[in-house]
C-alpha positions in Angstrom: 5.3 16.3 -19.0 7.1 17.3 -15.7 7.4 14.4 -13.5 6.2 11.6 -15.9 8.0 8.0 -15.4 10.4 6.7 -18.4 9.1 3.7 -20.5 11.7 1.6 -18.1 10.2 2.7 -15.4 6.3 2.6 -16.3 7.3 -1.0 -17.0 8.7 -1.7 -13.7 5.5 -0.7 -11.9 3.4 -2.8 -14.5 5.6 -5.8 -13.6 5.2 -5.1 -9.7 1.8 -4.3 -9.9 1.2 -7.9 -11.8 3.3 -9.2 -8.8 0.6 -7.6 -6.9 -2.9 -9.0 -8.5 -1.3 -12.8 -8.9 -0.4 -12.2 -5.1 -3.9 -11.1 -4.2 -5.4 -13.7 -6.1 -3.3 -16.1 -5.1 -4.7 -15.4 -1.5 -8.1 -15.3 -1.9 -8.0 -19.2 -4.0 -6.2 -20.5 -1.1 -8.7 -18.6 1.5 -11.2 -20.4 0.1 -9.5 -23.6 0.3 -9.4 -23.0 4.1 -5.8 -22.5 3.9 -5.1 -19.0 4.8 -4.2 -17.7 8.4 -7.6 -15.8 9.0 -9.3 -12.9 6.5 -7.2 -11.1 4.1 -7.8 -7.5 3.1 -7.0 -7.8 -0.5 -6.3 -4.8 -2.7 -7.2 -5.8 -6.1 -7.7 -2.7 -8.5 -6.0 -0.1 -6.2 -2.7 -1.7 -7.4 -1.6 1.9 -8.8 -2.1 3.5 -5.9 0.1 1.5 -3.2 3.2 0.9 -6.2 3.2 3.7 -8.4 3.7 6.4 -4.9 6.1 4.1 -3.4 8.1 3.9 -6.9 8.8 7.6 -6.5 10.8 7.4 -2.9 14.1 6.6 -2.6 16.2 4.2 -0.3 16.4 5.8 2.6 12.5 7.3 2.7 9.6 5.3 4.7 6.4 4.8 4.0 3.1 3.3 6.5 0.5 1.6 5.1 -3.0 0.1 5.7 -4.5 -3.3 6.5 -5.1 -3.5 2.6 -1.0 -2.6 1.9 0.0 -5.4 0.0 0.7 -3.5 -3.0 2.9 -0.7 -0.6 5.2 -4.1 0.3 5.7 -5.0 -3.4 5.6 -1.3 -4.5 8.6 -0.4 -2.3 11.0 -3.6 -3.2 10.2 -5.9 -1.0 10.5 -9.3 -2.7 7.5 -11.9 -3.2 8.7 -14.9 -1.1 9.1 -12.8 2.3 5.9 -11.3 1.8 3.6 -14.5 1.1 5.9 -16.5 3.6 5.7 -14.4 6.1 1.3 -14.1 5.5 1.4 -17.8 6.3 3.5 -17.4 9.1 6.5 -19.4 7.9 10.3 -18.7 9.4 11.4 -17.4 6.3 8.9 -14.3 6.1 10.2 -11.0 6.4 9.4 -11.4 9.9 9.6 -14.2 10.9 5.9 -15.7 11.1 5.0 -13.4 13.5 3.4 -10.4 12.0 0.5 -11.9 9.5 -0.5 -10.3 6.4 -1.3 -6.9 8.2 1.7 -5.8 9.6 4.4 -6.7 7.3 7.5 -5.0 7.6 11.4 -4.4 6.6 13.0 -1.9 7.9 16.0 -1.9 5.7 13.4 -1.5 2.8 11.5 1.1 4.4 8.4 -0.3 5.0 7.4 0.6 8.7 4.8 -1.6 7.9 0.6 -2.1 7.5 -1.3 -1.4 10.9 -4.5 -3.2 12.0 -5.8 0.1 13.9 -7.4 2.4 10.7 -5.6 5.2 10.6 -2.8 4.2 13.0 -0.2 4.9 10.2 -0.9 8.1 9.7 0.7 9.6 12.9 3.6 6.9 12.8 4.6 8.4 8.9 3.4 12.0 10.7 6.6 11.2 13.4 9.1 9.4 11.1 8.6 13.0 9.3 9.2 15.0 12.4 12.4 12.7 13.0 13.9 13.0 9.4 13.6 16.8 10.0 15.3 16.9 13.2 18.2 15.2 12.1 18.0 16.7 8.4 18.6 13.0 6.7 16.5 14.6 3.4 14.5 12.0 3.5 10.3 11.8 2.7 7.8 10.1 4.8 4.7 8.8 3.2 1.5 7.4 4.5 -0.9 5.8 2.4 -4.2 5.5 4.6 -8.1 5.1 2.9 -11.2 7.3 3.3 -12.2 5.8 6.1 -9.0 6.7 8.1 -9.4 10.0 6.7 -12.6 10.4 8.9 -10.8 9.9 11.7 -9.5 12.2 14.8 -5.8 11.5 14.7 -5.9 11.9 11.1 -6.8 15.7 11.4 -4.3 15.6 14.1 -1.5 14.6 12.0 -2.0 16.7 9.4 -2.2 19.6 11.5 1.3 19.3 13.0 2.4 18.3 9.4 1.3 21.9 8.0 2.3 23.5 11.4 5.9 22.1 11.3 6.3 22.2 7.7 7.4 18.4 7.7 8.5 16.1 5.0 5.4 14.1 4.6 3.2 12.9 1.8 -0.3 12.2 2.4 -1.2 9.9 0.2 -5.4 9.4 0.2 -6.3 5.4 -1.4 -10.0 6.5 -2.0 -11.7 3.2 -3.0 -15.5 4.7 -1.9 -16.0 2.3 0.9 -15.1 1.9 4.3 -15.6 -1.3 5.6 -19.0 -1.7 4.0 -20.0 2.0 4.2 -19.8 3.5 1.1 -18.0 7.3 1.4 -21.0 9.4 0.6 -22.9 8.6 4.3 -18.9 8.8 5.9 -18.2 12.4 4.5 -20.6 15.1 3.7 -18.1 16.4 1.0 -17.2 14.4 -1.8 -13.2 14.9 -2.2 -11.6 14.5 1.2 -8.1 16.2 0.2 -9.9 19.8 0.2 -9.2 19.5 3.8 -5.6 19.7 3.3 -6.5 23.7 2.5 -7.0 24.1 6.5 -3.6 22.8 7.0 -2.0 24.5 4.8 -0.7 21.7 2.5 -1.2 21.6 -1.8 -3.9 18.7 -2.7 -4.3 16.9 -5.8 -7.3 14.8 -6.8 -6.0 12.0 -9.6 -7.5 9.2 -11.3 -5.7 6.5 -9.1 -6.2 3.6 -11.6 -3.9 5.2 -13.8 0.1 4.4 -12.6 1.4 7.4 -14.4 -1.0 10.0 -13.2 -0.3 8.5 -9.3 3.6 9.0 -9.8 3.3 11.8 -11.6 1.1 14.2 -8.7 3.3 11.9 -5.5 6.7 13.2 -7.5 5.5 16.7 -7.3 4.8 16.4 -3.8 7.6 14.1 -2.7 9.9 17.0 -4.3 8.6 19.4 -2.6 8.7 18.3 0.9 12.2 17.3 0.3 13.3 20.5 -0.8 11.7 21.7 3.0 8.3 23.0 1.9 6.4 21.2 3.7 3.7 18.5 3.7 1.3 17.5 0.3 -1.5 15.6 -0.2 -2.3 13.5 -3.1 -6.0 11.6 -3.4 -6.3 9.2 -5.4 -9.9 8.1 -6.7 -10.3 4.4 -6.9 -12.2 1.2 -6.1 -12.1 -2.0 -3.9 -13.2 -4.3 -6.7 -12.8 -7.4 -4.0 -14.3 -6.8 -0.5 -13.5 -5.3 2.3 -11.8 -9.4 3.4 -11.9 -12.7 2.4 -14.6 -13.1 5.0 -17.0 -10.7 3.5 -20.2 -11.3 2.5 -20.8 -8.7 0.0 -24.0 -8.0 -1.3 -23.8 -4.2 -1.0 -21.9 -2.9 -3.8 -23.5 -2.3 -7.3 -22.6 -5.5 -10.3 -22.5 -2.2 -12.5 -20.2 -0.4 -10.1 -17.9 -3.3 -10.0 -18.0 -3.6 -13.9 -17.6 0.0 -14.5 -14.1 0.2 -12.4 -12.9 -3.4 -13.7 -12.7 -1.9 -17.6 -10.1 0.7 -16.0 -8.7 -1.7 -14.4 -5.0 -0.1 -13.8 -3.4 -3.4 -15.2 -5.6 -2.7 -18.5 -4.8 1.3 -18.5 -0.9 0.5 -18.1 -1.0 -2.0 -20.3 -2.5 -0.2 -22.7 -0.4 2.6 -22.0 2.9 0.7 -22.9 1.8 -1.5 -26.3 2.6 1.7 -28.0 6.4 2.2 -26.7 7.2 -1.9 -26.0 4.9 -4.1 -28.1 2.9 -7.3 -27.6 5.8 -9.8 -26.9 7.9 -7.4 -24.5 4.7 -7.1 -22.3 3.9 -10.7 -23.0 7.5 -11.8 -21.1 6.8 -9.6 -18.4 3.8 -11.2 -17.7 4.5 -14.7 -17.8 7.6 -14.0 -15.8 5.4 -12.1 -13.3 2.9 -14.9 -12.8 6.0 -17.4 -12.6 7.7 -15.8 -9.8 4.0 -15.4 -7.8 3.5 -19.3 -8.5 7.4 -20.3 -7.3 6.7 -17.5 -4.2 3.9 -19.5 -3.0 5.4 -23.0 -3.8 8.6 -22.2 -1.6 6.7 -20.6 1.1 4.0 -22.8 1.7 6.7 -25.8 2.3 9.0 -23.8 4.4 9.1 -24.1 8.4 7.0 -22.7 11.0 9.1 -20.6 13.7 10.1 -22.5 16.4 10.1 -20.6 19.7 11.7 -20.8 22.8 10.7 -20.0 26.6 12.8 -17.8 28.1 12.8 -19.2 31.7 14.1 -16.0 33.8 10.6 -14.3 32.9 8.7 -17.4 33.6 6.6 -16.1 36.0 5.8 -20.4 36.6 9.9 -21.1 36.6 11.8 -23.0 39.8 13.7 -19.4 39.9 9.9 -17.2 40.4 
């Protein structure tokens, strides 16, 4: 089928998206030892979403994220040790303690980075777009955003410009049925949010986002077509937040069956299950326990690295000899 990853690279997004889970849960054992820097937005089960769209860009496209982008970081090549150093704020994370699990960034990977604001990233991916056409680099600009930044104003915005201009975007739609803790049938009063891409002028396709190689398979089409100069495309991708909306939620108000339903099609499992076939047991096996190693040493190293040490600068101390 047109657009369908290799065996080599199906098992590359397996691998990252293990990277991704051990991360996550990684996180939310040491949030609950009171050892994290605040709440984190963890993205367990949506793992296909963030790497298998990111696994279709190249080098020199960008992509924005969410809060919950974790999985966008890993997706796009950013290592493990930058990433979970720089969520604890150490010197040695990719930037330099200062950003937090929420904004994580490398520029020279592409990653403009998460955003705090819902729906911030959609105009910044909307503008990197306008950019890459004015200086005809060829490049893509994605934005993965959720449904609830897809109720928003600057959203609509965006993706009006997008279709006006013709730009090299992908709209990438993480639907995981809740924002916040408001489940998407009282946000939206229609059910599949990418139909709106019709009144903008951009293709839409709905896939089942816990699968990796449905993901890459409708972003390649799209990610193709706005490099060739055809404009924007939209890809929705139907998932669920298995974990809550942070570390500091309370839950209650999703539904035990809901939450078992979506973990037996768990996108680990589907891959997984995907790949025994082409692989077998003891190829997936390696990839595993080397995964879960290199989370494990990730978190080792960056929990005993140094804290940033900053430094005054005394010409604009407002409280200096010189003011």
């Amino acid at each position: 089928m047109k657009n369908t990853p290799s065996v080599e690279q199906h098992l590359e997004i397996y691998r990252r998206m293990l990277l991704v889970r051990h991360l996550e849960e990684g996180l939310g054992a040491l949030h609950k030892e009171g050892r994290t820097r605040g709440p984190i937005h963890r993205c367990d089960g949506q793992e296909a979403v963030g790497v298998a769209a990111t696994a279709v860009l190249e080098a020199g496209d960008k992509v924005a994220t969410t809060h919950r982008g974790h999985a966008v970081y890993i997706g796009k090549g950013m290592a493990v040790h930058p990433v979970v150093a720089e969520i604890f704020g150490r010197a040695t994370g990719a930037c330099g303690g200062r950003a937090g699990h929420m904004l994580v960034a490398d520029a020279e990977k592409g990653v403009i980075g998460g955003n705090a604001i819902v729906g911030a990233g959609i105009p910044a991916a909307t503008g990197m777009a306008l950019s890459m056409q004015i200086l005809g680099t060829g490049n893509v600009a994605m934005c993965v955003f959720g449904d609830g930044a897809a109720q928003t104003g600057i959203c609509h915005e965006a993706m009006n410009m997008a279709g006006l201009w013709k730009l090299p975007v992908v709209f990438v739609l993480e639907h995981n049925q809740f924002g916040l803790t408001v489940p998407s049938e009282v946000q939206s009063p229609v059910e599949d949010l990418s139909i709106r891409a019709a009144g903008y002028a951009m293709p839409a396709e709905i896939v089942d986002g816990n699968d990796a190689v449905a993901v890459y398979r409708a972003v390649s089409t799209m990610v193709e077509r706005a490099r060739r100069g055809e404009g924007p495309g939209m890809v929705e991708c139907k998932t669920y937040r298995i974990e809550g909306f942070s570390t500091s939620d309370m839950g209650g108000y999703q539904k035990p069956e809901d939450i078992a339903a979506w973990k037996a099609r768990d996108p680990l499992l589907v891959s997984r299950k995907a790949l025994l076939g082409d692989v077998g047991e003891a190829k997936l096996a390696g990839i595993e326990a080397a995964a879960k190693a290199e989370v494990d040493e990730a978190f080792a190293a960056a929990l005993s690295d140094p804290m940033p040490e900053f430094s005054l600068d005394e010409a604009c101390n407002p409280y200096s000899e010189a003011h």
